[in-house]
Every structure is written in C-alpha cells, then in structure tokens.
C-alpha positions in Angstrom: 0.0 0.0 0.0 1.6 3.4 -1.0 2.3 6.2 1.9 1.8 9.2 -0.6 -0.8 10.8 -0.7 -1.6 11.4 -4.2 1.1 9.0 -6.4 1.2 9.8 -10.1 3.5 7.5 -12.8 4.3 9.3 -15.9 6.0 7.9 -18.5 8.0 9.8 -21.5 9.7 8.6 -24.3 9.5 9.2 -28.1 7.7 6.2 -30.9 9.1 3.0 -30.4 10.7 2.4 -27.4 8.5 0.5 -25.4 6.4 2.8 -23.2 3.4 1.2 -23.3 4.8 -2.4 -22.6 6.6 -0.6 -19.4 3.3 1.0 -18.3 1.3 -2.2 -18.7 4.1 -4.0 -16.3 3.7 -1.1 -14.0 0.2 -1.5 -14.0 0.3 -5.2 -13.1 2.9 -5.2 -10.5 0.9 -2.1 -8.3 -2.6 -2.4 -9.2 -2.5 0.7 -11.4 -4.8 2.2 -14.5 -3.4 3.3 -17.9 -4.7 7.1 -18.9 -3.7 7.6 -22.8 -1.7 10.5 -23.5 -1.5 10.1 -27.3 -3.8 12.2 -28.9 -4.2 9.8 -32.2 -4.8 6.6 -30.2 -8.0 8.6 -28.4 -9.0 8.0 -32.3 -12.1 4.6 -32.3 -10.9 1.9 -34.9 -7.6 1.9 -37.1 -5.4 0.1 -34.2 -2.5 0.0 -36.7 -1.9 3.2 -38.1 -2.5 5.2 -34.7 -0.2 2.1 -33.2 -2.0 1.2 -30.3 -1.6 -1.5 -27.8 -3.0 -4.8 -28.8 -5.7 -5.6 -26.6 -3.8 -9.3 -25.5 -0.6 -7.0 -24.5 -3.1 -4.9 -22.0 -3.2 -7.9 -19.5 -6.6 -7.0 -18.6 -5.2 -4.0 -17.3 -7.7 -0.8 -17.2 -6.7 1.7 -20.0 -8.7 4.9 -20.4 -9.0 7.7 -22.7 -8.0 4.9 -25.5 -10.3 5.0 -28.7 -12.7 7.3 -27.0 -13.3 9.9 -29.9 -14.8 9.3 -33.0 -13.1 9.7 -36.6 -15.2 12.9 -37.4 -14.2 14.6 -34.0 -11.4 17.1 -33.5 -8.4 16.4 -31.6 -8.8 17.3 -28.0 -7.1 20.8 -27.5 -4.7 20.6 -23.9 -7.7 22.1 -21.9 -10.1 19.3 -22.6 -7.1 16.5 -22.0 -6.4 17.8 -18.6 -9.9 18.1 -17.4 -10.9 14.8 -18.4 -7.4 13.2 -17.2 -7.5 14.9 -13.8 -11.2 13.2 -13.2 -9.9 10.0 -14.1 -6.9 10.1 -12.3 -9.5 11.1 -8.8 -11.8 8.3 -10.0 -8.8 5.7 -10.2 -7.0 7.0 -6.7 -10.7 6.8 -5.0 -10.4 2.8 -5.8 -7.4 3.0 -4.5 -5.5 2.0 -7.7 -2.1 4.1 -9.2 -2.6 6.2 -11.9 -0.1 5.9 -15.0 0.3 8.3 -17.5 1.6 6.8 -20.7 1.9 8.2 -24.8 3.5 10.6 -26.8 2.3 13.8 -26.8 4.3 15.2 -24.4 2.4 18.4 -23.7 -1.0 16.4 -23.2 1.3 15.2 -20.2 3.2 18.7 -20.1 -0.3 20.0 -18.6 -1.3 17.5 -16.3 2.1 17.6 -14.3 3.0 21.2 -14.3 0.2 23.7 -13.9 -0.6 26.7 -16.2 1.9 25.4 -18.9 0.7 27.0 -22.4 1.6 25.9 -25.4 3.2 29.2 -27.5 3.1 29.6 -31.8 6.5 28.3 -31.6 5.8 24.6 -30.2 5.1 22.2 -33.7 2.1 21.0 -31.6 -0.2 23.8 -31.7 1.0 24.5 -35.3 -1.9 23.5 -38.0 -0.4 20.8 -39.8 -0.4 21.3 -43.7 -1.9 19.7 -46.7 -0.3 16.7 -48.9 2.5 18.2 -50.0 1.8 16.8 -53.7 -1.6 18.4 -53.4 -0.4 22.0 -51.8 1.9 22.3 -55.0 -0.2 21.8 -57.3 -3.1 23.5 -56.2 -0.9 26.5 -55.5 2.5 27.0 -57.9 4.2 29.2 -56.2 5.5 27.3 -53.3 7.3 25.5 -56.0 8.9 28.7 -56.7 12.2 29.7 -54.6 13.0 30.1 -51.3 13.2 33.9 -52.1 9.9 34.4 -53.8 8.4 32.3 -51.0 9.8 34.4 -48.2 8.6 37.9 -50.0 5.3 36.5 -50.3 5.5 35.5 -46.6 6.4 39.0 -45.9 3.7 40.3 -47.9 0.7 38.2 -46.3 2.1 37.5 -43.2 5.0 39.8 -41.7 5.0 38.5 -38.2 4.9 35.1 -39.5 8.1 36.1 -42.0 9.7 38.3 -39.2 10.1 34.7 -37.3 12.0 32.1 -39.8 15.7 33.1 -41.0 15.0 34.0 -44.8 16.6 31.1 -46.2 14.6 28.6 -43.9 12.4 27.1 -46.9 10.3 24.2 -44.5 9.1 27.1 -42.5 8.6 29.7 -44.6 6.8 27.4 -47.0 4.6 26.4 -44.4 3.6 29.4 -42.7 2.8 30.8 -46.8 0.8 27.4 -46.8 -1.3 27.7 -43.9 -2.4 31.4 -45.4 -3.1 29.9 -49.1 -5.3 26.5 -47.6 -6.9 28.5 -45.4 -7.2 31.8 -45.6 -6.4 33.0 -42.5 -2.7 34.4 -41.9 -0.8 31.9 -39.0 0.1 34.5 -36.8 -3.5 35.0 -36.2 -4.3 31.0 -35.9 -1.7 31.3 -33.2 -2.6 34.0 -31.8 -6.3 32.4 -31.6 -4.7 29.3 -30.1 -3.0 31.0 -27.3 -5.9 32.5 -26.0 -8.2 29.7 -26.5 -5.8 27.0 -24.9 -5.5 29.8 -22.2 -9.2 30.3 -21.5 -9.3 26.3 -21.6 -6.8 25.8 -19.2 -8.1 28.0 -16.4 -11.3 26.4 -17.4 -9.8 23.3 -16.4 -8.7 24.3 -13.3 -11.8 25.5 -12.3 -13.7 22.4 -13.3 -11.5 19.5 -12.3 -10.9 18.7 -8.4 -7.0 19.2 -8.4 -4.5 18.1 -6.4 -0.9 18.3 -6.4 0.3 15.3 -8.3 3.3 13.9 -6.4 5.0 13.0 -9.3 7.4 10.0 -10.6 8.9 10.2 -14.3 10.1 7.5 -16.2 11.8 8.4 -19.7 12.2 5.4 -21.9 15.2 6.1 -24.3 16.5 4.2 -27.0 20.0 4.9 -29.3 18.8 7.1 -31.9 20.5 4.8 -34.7 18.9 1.7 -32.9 15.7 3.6 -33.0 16.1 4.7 -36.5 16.3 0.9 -37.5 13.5 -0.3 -35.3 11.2 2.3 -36.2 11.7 1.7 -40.1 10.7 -2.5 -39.0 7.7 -1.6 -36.9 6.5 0.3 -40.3 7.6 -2.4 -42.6 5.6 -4.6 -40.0 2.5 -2.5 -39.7 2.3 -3.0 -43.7 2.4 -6.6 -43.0 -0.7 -6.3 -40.6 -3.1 -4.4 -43.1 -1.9 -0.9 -42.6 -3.1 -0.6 -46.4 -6.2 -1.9 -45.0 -7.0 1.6 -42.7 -5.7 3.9 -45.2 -7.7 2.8 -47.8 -10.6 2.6 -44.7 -9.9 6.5 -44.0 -9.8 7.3 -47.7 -13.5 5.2 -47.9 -14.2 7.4 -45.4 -13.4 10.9 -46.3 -14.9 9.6 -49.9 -18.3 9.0 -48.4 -17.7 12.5 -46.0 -16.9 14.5 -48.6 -19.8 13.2 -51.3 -22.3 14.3 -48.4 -21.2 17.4 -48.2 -19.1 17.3 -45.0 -15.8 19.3 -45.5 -12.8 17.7 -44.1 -9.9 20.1 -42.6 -6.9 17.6 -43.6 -4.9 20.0 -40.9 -6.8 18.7 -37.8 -7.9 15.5 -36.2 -6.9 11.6 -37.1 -5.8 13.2 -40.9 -2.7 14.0 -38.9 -1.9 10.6 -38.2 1.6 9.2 -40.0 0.7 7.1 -42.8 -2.7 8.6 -44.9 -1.2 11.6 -45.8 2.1 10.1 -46.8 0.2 7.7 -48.9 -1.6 10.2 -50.8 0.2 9.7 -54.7 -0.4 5.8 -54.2 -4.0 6.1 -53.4 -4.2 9.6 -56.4 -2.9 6.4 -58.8 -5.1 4.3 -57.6 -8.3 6.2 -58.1 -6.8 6.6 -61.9 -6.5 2.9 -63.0 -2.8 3.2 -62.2 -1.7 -0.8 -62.3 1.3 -2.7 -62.4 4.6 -2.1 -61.5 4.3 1.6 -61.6 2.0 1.6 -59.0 4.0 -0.7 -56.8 7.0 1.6 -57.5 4.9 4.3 -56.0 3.8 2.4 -53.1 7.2 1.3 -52.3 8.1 5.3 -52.3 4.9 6.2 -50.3 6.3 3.5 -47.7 9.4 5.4 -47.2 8.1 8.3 -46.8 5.7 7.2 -43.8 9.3 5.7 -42.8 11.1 9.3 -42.9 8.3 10.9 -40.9 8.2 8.5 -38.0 11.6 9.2 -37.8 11.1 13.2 -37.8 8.2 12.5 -35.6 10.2 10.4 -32.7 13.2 13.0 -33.2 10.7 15.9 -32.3 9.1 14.1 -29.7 13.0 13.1 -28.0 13.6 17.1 -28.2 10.9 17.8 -26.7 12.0 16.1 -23.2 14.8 18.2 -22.3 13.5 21.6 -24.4 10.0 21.5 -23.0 10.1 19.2 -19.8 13.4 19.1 -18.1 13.2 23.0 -17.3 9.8 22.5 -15.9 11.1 19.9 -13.4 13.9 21.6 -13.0 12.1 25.0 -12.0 9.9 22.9 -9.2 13.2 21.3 -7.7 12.1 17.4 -8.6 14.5 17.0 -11.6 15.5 13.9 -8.6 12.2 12.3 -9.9 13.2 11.6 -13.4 14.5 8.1 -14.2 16.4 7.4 -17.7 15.4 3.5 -18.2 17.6 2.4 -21.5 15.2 0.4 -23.8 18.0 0.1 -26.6 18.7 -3.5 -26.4 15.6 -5.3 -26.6 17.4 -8.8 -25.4 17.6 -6.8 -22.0 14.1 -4.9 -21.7 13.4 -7.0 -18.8 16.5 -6.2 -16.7 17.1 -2.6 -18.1 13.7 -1.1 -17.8 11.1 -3.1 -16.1 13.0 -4.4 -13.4 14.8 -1.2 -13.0 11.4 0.7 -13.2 9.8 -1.5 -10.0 12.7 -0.9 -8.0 12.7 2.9 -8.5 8.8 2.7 -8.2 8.5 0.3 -5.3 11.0 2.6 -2.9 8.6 5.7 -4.5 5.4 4.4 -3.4 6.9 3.5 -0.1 8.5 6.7 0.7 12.1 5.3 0.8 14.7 6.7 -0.3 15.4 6.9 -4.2 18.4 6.3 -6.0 19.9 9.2 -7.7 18.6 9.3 -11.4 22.0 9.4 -12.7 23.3 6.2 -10.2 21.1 3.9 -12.3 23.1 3.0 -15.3 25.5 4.5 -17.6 23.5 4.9 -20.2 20.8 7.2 -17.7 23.7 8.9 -16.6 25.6 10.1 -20.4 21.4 10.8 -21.4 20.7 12.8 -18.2 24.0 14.6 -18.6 23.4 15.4 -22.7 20.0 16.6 -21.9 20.8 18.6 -19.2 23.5 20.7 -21.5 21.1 20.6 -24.1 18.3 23.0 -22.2 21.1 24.3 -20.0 22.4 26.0 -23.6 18.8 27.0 -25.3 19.5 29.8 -27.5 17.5 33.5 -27.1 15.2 34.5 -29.2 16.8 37.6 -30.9 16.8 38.4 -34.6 19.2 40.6 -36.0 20.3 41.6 -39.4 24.2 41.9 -40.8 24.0 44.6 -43.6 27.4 44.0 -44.3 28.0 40.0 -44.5 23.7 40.3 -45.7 23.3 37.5 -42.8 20.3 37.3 -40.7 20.7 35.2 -37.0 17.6 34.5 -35.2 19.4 34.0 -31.5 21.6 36.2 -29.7 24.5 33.3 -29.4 24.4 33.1 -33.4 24.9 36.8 -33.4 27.7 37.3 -31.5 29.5 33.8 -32.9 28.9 36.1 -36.2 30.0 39.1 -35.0 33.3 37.2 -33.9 33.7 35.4 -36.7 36.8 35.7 -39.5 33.8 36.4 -42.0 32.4 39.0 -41.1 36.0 41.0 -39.1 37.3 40.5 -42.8 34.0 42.2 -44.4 33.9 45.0 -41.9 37.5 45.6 -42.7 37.0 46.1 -46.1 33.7 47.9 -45.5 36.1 50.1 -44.0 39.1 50.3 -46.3 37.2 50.8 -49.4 34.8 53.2 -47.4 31.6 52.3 -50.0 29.0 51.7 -47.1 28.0 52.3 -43.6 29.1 49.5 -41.4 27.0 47.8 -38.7 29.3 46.4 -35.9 26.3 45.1 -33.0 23.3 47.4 -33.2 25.6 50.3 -33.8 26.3 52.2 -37.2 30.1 52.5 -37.4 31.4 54.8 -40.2 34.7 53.9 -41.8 38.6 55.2 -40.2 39.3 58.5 -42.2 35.8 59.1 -43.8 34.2 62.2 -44.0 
C-alpha cells in the first residue's frame, strides 16, 4: 500500500521504445490504471496506423482515454485532456488504484504535471499541420517557386509570420505561406487564436476539475537514436504486413463517403494527422486513376518510405521535446530527482534494463524510501541525463538581427555574436572600412569607416 498521498506514474519517451509495454508492467505489479496521452490513439478503430496496444498485451489492465473519440471529432485541444485526465486520475486513486500516465504527446502530459503550462506559436504542436504536400503544389504553384519568392510573399501576407523564420529557412517559410493559401487566414492570427483559447481552456480546467498536487514519478524510456532509427523503419515495414493498407484505404473510404455528403474535411486537424494517410496520398491519387502494375507498386514502395522518414522526424521531435520543453519545468519545481532514464535500446535486456529497474525505482517511491539518484542507475541514464541537461542548459535567445554588411540574418543572440566574432564578417567589416563604400553595422551600432568624411 503506498504512503503518498496522491502517487502519479508518468512515463515519457519518443515512438518506439516500449512505453506502453513498461506502463502495462507497471500497471500489473501495483494495481494501477493506464490514462492515454497520445492524442491519435484517443481516435475509435484503425489500431494500426494510430499504433495502439494490442488488446492481449493490456493484461486485462484498465486503459482509459483509448479510442474514445470518434473519426469525425477534433483532436482534444490541452484544456479538454487535462480536465478529463485529472477526473480520471481522482476516480482511479478513490479505488485506491495508481494512476499511469503513458503516450506521446508530451504536452498532453506537459499539462497534467505542471500547472498553467501553455503551449506558444512556436511549439510544432499547436502549429496546423499542412496539406499533402503533392496536393499544396499543385493547387498553388508558387510554393514551388524559390526560397526567395516564398519568403517575400510571406512577408507580404504574413510579416509576423516572416519576421520569425531566417530568410533562407524554406520548410518554414513554406509552411507558414501554406497555412495562409489552404486556409485563408494568416498563422500569426491561428496562433494567436490558439494561445488564447488554450489559455481560457486551461483556467477552465482548473476550475472544473478537483485538483490536487500530483506527487509525481517520471520515467523516460530512451533508445539509441540509430537503434531507434532501424527499429522504427521495421515496426513500419511490419505495420504494412498487418493491413496498414487496410486503414488507409478505410480512412480514404471514409473521407470519400464524408466528402460526397457534403461534410468538409480540414486535412490539418484530427486523425488526418496521423503518420501514414497523408504520406500515402500519390499511391491512393494512382489508384483512383486505374494506375496498375509495376508503376504503381514503384509508387507504393516510395509512399512507404516516406511514412518511414516521418516517424523518424516524428520520434526526433518528440526526444527534443524532453529536455527543451520538460526538463526545465522539473527543474524550475526542484524534482529533476524524480526523473528516471530507463535504456530500452537493447531489446534482449528490456526486462533487466527497464522493467526491473522501473519497479525498483517505483516500489521505494510508493513506499516513501529513499530513491536512488537518477543518474546512479546505469551508464547509459547517466551520459542521457548529462546530454539533456546541456542541451536546455544552452537553449539559444530569441533575438533576430540583421548583418547589412555579411547580408546574414541570425535568429538568437548566441548566433549573433558567434557572427560578429567570426573571420567572415571581421574580414567584411575591414574592407567595409578600407574601401569606405558603405556604412558598417558592428552590433546594433552604425560605425562609419577610419578617415571618412
């Protein structure tokens, strides 16, 4: 029976390294409940593509908030998860069970563990995501055109937006312009909308649900990122195996049917988000042709990778997240000691690396003993911990600047003055000065040449 008073498990980690087999163990060992914290797994149906747990690997354990939404249902905004998580979480302690917090969107959890966290225009999560990118081109040419024409057509619609990306970052610039030409709307304003929704939802939340102060334990399940890599690229080539082409062409049945009764369908919100429909998109387009034969295959095989190279994005961002988004939360509340590192990257030693370690760690937790320090654990939680640290220990500031004489923009502070100090630019403002043709910018002062008049 635990001595604390109100025991929380929480358990991070990007795609594919074995969260949800750790929380299920967890689950069995101290008579705790599951609360999904994956937005696309709240999704009903398509088990595959949204990668949820088999229901023989749940060992009769309780999971909630797991295909709970229907297809046709927007995905819940941070407000609405933490309301309906915090009830669960009093329902599960009041039959005296642990609650575990398990999945992948990190700022479902993000909420639920640190209060009045917001989500800002600069996190990818509460960014809209775009269209096909076959379709987006097509329907509008000139985000084929260059990174240059893109960004002074950004400026044009969108100058807050365009003020924000350095002027030769092409993904972002094409995206914001993207956002503006699908919908209309300029994505400084979405995010600005966003804000002060998810604002107004979270204080909603706290008003509504019967908080309490979560006394927290963190697990973070890491894996290798090359090991990853590899075993993320299998789990897809396995997923095809299982019928993933079975729910994509169920989704694209779907939207069919949707669209023919004159439903519209925002491709940018809900389960259209998930990995795998949108990347599929030429191979179904061929499809609906009377595309056959090895063309079509060729095509699929293509499609295939790309779902590949965007669960691999997708895990990246979501390991980035941990110590750019989480670790200074913890850090800020002094319980950075309650963050375990449990290696998952040799499967042959799950067991002794992560589960056993994990009931250790949790079984002196519950019982108010004294922990291990997070680091002690293993060498691999210690060089992670250590990395991760440095990593938000050394977060750039937001600061963007412009180099009239090197015509170099920097978006931080620290690129500015590694800039400033750099051979480049001493030998440009040199020669600024020697030749005595323009004004020369040293910092954020205007410095005329030696001997000018």
């Amino acid at each position: 029976m635990s001595t604390r008073k109100n025991p929380l498990v929480a358990i991070w980690g990007s795609t594919g390294t074995g969260k949800s087999e750790l929380a299920v163990q967890l689950a069995a060992r101290f008579n705790g409940e599951i609360i999904n914290a994956d937005a696309m797994q709240m999704y009903k149906g398509l088990p595959i593509i949204t990668n949820k747990i088999p229901l023989d690997e749940q060992q009769s354990v309780p999971h909630h908030l797991l295909g709970n939404i229907g297809l046709d249902e927007e995905t819940w905004v941070v407000g609405v998860f933490k309301k309906e998580a915090s009830r669960i979480i009093e329902e599960i302690r009041s039959r005296g069970c642990l609650p575990i917090i398990v999945g992948g969107t990190h700022y479902y959890t993000n909420a639920l563990l640190f209060k009045n966290v917001i989500l800002g225009p600069d996190d990818e999560s509460a960014e809209p995501a775009p269209a096909p990118a076959d379709e987006s081109s097509t329907k509008y040419p000139i985000l084929n055109e260059s990174t240059e024409a893109l960004w002074n057509k950004l400026k044009e619609v969108d100058p807050v937006m365009a003020d924000r990306w350095h002027p030769k970052d092409r993904r972002k610039i094409r995206r914001s312009l993207e956002i503006f030409l699908t919908t209309g709307r300029r994505a400084s304003d979405i995010y600005e909308e966003q804000k002060m929704r998810k604002t107004r939802q979270a204080n909603e939340a706290e008003d509504a649900a019967q908080e309490s102060e979560h006394d927290s334990l963190i697990f973070w399940v890491h894996t290798d990122d090359q090991v990853l890599k590899t075993r993320l690229d299998r789990r897809v080539d396995k997923m095809l195996e299982c019928g993933l082409m079975d729910e994509i062409m169920e989704m694209d049945n779907y939207m069919k049917t949707a669209l023919a009764a004159g439903k519209t369908i925002d491709f940018m919100q809900g389960i259209w988000q998930s990995i795998g429909f949108k990347e599929f998109q030429p191979y179904l387009e061929a499809l609906h042709q009377g595309i056959d034969g090895p063309q079509v295959e060729t095509l699929k095989l293509e499609c295939l990778e790309k779902m590949k190279t965007a669960t691999r994005r997708y895990a990246r961002y979501q390991t980035r997240w941990i110590p750019k988004k989480m670790m200074p939360l913890l850090e800020e509340q002094g319980k950075l000691d309650r963050l375990y590192v449990l290696d998952s990257t040799d499967v042959t030693q799950y067991n002794e690396c992560v589960t056993v370690q994990a009931v250790s760690v949790t079984e002196k937790f519950l019982q108010s003993e004294d922990m291990p320090a997070p680091s002690s654990i293993s060498e691999a939680a210690q060089n992670v911990l250590q990395a991760a640290q440095a990593s938000y220990s050394s977060q750039a500031t937001p600061s963007r600047k412009v180099c009239d004489i090197c015509q170099t923009t920097t978006l931080t502070e620290e690129a500015w003055i590694k800039h400033i100090r750099g051979k480049s630019h001493r030998r440009n403002v040199r020669h600024a000065k020697y030749t005595a043709l323009v004004p020369v910018h040293s910092g954020m002062t205007t410095v005329k040449p030696e001997n000018s008049t």
